[in-house]
Biopython code that builds the backbone (N, CA, C, O; Angstrom):
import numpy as np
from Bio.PDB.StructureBuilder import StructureBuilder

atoms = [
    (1, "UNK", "N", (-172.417, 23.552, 47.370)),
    (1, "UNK", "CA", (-173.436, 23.020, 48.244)),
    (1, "UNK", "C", (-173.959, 24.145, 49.138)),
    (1, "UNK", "O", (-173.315, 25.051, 49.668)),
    (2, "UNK", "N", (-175.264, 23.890, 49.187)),
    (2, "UNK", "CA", (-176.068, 25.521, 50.228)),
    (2, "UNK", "C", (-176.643, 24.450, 51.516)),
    (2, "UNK", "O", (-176.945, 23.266, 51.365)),
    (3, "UNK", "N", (-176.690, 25.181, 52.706)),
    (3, "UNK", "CA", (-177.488, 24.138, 53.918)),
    (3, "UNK", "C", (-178.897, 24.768, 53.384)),
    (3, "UNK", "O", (-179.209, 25.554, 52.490)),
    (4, "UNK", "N", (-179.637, 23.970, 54.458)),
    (4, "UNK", "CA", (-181.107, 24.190, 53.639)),
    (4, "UNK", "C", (-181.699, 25.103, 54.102)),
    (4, "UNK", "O", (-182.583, 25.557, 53.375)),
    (5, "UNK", "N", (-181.493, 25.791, 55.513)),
    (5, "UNK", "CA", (-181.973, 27.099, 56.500)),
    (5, "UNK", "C", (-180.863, 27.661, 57.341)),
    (5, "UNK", "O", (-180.344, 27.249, 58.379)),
    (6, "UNK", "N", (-180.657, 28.676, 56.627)),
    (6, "UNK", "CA", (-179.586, 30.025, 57.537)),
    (6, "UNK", "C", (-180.611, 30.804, 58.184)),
    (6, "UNK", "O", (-181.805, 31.001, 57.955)),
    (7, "UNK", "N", (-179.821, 31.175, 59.030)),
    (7, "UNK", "CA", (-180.346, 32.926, 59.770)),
    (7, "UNK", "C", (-179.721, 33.525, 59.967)),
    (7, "UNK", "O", (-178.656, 33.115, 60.427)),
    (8, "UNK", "N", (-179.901, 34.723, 59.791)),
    (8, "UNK", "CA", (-178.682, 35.981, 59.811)),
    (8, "UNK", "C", (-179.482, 37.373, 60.512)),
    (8, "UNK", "O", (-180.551, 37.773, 60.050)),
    (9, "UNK", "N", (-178.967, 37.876, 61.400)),
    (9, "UNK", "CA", (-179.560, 38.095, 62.538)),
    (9, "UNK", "C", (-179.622, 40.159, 62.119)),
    (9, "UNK", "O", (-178.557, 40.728, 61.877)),
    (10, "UNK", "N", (-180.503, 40.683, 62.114)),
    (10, "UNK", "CA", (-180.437, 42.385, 61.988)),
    (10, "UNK", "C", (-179.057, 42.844, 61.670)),
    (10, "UNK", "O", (-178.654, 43.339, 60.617)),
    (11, "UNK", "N", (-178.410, 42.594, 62.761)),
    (11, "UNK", "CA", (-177.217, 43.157, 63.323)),
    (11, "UNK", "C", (-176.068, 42.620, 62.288)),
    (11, "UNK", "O", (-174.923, 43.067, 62.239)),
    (12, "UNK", "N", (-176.559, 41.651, 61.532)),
    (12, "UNK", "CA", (-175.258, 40.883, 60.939)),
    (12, "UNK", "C", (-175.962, 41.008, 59.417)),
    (12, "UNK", "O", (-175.739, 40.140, 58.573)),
    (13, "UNK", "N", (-176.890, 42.240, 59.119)),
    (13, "UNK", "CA", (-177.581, 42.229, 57.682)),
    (13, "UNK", "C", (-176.662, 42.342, 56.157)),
    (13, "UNK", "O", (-176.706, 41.829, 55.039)),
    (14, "UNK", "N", (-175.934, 43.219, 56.801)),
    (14, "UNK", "CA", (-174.476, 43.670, 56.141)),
    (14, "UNK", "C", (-174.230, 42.563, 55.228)),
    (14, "UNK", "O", (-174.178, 42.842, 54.030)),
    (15, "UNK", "N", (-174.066, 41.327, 55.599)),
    (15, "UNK", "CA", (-173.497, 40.174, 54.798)),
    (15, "UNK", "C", (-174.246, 39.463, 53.677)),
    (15, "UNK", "O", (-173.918, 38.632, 52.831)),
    (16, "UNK", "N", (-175.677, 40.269, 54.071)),
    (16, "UNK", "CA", (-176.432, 39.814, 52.437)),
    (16, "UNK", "C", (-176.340, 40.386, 51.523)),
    (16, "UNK", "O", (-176.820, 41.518, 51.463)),
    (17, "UNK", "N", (-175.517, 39.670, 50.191)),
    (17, "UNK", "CA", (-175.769, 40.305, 49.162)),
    (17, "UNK", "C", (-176.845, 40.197, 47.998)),
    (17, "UNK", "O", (-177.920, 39.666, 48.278)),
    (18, "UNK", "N", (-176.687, 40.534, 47.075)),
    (18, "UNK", "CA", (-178.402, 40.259, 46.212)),
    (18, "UNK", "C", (-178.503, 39.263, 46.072)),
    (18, "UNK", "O", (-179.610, 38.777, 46.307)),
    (19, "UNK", "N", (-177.383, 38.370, 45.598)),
    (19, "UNK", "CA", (-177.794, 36.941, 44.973)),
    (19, "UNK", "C", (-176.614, 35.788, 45.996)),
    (19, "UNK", "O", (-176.353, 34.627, 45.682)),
    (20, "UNK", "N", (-176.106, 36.482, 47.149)),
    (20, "UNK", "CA", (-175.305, 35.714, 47.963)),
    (20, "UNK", "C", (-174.963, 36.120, 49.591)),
    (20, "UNK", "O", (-175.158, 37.181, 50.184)),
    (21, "UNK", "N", (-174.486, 35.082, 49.971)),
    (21, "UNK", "CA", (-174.214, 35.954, 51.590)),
    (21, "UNK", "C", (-172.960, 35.765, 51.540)),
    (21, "UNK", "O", (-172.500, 34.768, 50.984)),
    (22, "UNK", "N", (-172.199, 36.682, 52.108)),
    (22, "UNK", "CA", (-170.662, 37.282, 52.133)),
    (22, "UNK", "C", (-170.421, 36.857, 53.743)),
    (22, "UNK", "O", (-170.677, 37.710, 54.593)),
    (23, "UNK", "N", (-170.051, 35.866, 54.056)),
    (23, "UNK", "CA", (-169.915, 35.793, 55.620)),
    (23, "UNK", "C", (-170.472, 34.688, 56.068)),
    (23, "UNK", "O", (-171.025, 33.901, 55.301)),
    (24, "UNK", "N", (-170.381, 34.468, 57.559)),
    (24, "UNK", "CA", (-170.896, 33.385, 58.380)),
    (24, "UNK", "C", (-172.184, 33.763, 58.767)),
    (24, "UNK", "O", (-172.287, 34.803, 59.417)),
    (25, "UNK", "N", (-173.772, 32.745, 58.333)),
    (25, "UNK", "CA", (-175.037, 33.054, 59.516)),
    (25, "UNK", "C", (-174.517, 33.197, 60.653)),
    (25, "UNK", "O", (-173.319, 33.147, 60.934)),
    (26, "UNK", "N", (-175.373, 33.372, 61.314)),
    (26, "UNK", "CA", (-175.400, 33.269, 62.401)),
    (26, "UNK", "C", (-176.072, 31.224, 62.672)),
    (26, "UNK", "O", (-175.547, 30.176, 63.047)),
    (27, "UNK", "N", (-177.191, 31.579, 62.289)),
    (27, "UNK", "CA", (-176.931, 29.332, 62.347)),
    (27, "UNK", "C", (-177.284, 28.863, 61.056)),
    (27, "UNK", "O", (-178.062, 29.552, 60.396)),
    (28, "UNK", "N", (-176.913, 27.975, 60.664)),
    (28, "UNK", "CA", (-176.878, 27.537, 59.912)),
    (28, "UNK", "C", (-177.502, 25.563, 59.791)),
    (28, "UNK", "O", (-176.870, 24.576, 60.166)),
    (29, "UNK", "N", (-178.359, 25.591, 59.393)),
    (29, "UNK", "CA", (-179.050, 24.213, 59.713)),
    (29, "UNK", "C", (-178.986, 23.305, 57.966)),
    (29, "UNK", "O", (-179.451, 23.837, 56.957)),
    (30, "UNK", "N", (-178.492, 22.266, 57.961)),
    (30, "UNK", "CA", (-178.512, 21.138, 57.319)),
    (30, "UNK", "C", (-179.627, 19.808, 57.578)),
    (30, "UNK", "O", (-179.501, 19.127, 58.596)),
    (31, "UNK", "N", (-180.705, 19.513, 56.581)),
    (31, "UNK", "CA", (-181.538, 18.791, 56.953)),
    (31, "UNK", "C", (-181.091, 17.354, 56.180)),
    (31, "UNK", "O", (-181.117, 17.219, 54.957)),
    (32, "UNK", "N", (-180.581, 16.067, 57.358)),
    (32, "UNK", "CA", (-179.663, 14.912, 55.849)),
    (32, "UNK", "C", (-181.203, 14.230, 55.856)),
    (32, "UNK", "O", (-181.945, 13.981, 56.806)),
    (33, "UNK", "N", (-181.395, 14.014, 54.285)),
    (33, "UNK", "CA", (-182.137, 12.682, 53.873)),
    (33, "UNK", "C", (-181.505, 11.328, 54.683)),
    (33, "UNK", "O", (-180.343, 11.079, 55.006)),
    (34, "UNK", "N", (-182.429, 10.761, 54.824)),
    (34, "UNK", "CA", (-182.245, 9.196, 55.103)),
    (34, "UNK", "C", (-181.408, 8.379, 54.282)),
    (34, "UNK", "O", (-180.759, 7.387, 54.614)),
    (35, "UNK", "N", (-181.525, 9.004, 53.010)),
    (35, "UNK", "CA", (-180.737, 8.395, 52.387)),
    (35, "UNK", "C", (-179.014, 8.731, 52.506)),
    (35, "UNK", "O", (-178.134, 8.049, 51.979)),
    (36, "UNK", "N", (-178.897, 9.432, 52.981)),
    (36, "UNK", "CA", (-177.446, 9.776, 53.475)),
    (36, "UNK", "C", (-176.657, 8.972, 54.459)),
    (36, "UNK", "O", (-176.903, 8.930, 55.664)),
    (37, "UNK", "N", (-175.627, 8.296, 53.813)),
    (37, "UNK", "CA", (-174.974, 6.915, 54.474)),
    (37, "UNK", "C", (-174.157, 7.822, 55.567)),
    (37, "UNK", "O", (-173.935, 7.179, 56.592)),
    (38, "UNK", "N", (-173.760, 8.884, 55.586)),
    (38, "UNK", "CA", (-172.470, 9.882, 56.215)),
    (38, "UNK", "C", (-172.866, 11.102, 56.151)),
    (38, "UNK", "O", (-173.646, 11.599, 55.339)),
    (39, "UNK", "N", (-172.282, 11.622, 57.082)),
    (39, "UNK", "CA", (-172.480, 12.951, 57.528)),
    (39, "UNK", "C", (-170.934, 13.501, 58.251)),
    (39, "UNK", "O", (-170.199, 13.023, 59.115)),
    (40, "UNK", "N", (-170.899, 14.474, 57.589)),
    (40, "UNK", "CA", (-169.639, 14.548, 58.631)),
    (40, "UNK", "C", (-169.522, 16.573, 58.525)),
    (40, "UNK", "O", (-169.806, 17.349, 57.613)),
    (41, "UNK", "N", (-169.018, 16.778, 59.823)),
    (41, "UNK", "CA", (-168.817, 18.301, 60.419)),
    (41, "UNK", "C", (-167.589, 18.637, 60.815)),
    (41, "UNK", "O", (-167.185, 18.419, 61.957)),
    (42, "UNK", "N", (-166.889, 19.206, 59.888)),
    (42, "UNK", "CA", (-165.750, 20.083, 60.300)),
    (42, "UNK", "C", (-165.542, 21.537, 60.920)),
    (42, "UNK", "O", (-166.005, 22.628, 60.586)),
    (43, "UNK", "N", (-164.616, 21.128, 62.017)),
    (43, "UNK", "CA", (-164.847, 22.672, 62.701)),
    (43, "UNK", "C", (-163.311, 23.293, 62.559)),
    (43, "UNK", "O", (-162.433, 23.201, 63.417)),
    (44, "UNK", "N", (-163.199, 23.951, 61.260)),
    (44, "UNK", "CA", (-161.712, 24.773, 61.861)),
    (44, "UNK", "C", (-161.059, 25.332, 62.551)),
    (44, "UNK", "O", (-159.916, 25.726, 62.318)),
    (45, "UNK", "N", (-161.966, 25.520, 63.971)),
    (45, "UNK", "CA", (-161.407, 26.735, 64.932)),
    (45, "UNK", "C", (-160.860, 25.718, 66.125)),
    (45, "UNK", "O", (-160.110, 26.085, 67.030)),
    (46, "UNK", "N", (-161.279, 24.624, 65.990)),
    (46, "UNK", "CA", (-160.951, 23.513, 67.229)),
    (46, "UNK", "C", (-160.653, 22.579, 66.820)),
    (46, "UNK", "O", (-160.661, 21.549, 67.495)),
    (47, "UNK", "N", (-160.242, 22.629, 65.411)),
    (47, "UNK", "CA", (-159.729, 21.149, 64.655)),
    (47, "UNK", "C", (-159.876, 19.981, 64.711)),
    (47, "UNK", "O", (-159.090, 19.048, 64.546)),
    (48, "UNK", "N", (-161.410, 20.052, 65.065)),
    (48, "UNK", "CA", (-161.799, 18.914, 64.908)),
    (48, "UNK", "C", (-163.014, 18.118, 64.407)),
    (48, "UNK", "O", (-164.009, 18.826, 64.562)),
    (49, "UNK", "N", (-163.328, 16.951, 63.879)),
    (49, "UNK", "CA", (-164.222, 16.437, 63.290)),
    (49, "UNK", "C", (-165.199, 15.660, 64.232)),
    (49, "UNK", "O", (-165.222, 15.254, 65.394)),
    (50, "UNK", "N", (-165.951, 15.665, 63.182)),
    (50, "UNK", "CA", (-167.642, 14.741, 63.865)),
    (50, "UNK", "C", (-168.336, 14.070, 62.313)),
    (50, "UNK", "O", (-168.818, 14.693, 61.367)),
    (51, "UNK", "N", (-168.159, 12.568, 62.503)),
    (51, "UNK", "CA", (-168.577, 12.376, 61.570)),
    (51, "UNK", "C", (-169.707, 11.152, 62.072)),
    (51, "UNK", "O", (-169.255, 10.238, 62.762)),
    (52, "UNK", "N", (-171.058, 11.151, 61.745)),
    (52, "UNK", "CA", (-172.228, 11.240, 62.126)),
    (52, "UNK", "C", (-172.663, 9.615, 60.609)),
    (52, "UNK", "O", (-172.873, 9.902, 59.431)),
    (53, "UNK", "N", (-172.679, 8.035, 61.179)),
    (53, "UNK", "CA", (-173.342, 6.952, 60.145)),
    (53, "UNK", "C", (-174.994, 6.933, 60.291)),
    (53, "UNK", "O", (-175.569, 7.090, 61.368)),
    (54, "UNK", "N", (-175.556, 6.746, 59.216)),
    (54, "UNK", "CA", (-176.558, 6.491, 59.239)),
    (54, "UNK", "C", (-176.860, 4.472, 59.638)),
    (54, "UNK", "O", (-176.609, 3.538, 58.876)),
    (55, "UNK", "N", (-177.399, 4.409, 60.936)),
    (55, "UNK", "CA", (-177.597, 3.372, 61.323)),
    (55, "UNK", "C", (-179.417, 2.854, 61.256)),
    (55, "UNK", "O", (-180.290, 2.802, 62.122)),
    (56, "UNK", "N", (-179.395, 2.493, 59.584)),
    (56, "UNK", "CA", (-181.147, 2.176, 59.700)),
    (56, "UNK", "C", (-181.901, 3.293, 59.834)),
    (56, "UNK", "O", (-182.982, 3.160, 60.408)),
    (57, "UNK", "N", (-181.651, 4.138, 59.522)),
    (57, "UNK", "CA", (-182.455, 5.858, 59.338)),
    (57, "UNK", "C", (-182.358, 6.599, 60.714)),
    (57, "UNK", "O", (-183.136, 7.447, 61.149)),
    (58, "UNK", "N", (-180.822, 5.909, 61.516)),
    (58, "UNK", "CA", (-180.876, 6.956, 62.202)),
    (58, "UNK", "C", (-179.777, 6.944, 62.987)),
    (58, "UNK", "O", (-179.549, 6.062, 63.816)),
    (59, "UNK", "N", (-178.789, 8.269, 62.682)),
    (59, "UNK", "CA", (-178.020, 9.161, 62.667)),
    (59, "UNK", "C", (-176.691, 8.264, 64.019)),
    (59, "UNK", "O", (-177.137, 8.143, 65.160)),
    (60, "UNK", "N", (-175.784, 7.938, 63.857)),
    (60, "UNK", "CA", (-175.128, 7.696, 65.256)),
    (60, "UNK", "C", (-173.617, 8.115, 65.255)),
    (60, "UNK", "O", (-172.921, 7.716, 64.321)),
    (61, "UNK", "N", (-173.293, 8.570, 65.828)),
    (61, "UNK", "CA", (-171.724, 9.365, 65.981)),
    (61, "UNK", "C", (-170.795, 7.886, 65.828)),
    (61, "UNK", "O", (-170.878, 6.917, 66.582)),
    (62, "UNK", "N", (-170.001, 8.011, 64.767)),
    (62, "UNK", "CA", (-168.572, 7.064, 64.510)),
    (62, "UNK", "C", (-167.494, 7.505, 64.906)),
    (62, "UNK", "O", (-166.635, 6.748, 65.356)),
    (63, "UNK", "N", (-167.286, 9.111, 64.799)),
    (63, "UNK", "CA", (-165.728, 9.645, 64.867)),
    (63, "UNK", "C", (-166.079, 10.919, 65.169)),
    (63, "UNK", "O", (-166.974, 11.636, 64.721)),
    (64, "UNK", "N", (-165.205, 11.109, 66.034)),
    (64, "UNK", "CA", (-164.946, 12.628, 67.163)),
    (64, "UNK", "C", (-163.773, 13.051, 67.540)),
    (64, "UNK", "O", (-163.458, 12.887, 68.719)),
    (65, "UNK", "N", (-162.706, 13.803, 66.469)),
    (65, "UNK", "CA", (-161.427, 14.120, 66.976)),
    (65, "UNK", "C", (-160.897, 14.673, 65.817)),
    (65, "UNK", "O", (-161.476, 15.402, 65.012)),
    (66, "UNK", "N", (-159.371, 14.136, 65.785)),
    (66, "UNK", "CA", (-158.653, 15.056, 64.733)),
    (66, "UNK", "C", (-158.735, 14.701, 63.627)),
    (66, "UNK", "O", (-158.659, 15.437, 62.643)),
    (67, "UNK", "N", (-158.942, 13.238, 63.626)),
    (67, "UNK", "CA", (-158.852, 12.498, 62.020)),
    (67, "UNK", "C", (-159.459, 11.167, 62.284)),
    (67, "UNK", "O", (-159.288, 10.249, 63.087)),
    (68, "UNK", "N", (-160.462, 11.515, 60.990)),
    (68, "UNK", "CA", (-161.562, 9.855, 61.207)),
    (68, "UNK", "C", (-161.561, 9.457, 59.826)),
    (68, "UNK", "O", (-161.149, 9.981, 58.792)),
    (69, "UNK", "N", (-162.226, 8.220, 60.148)),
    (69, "UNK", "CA", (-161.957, 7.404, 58.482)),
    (69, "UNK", "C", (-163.573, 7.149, 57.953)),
    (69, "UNK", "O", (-164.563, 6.932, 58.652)),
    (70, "UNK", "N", (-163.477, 7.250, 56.548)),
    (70, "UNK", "CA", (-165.222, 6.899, 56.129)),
    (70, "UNK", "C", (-165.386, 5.200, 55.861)),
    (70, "UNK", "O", (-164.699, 4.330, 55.326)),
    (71, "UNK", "N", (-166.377, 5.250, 56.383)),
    (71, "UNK", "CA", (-167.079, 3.536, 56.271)),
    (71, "UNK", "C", (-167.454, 3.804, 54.952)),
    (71, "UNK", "O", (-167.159, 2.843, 54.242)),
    (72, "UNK", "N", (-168.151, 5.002, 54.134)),
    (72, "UNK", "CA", (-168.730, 4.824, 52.611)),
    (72, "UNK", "C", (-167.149, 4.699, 51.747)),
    (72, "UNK", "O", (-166.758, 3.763, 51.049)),
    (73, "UNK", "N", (-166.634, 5.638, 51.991)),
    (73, "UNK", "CA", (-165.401, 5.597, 50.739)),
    (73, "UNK", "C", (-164.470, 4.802, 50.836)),
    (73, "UNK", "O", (-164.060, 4.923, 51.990)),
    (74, "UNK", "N", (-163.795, 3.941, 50.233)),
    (74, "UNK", "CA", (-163.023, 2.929, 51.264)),
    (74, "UNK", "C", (-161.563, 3.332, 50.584)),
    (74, "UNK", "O", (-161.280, 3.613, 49.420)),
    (75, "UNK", "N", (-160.719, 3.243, 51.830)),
    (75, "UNK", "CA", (-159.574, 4.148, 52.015)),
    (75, "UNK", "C", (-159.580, 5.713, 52.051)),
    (75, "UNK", "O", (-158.794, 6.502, 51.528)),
    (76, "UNK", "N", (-160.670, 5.932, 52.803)),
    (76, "UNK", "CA", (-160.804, 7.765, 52.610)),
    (76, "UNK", "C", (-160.061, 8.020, 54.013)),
    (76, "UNK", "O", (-159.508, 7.029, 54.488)),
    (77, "UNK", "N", (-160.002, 8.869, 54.523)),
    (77, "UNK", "CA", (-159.482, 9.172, 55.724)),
    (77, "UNK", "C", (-159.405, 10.744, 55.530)),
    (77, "UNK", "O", (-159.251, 11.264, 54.425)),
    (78, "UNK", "N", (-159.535, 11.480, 56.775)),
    (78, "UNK", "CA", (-159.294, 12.654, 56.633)),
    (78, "UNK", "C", (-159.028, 13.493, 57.736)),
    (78, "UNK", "O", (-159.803, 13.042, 58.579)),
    (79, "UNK", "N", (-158.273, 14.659, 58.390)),
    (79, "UNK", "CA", (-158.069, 15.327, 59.207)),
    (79, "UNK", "C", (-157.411, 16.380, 59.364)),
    (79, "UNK", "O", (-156.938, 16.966, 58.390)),
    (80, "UNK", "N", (-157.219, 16.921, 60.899)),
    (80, "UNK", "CA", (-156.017, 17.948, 61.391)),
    (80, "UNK", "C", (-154.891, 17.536, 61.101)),
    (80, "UNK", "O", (-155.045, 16.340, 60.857)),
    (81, "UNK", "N", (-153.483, 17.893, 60.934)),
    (81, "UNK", "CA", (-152.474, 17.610, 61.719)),
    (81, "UNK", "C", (-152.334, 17.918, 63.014)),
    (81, "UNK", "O", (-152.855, 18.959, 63.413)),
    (82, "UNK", "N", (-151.663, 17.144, 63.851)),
    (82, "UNK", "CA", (-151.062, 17.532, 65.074)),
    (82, "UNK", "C", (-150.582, 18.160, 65.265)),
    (82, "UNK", "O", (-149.618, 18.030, 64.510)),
    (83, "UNK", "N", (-150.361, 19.405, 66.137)),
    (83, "UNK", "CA", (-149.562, 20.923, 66.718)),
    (83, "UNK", "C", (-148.657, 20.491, 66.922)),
    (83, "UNK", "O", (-147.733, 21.173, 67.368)),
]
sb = StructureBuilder()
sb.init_structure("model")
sb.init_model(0)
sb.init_chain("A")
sb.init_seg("    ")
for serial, (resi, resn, name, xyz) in enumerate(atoms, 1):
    if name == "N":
        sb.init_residue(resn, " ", resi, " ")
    sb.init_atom(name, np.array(xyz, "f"), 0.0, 1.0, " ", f" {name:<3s}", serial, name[0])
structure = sb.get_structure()
């Protein structure tokens, strides 16, 4: 899966390669269709999730922490462990 608009900043050119980028943009933007029941954002550095329902074409936060469950997949669940 590719997001749909990176930027990668002068200073951080290094990481383009011909046919790939080797590294983190600098931002990185995801545009969801409407048709997207779920959304969800994992952050490894703070272990934690954001997972984002589509309510009628528009976007509303369900779950914010270590481990949230999906309304689309049923019995999905997913997370950190606890330190």
């Amino acid at each position: 899966m590719r997001p749909d608009i990176i930027f990668i900043s002068k200073e951080g050119k290094n990481i383009i390669k011909d046919r790939w980028v080797e590294g983190a943009p600098n931002l990185i933007v995801e545009i969801v269709s409407p048709a997207s029941k779920e959304y969800w954002i994992v952050d490894p550095e703070t272990k934690e999730l954001v997972v984002l329902e589509n309510d009628n074409g528009h976007f509303k936060l369900k779950c914010h922490g270590k481990k949230c469950k999906s309304s689309v997949l049923k019995d999905f669940s997913w997370g950190f462990k606890d330190d």
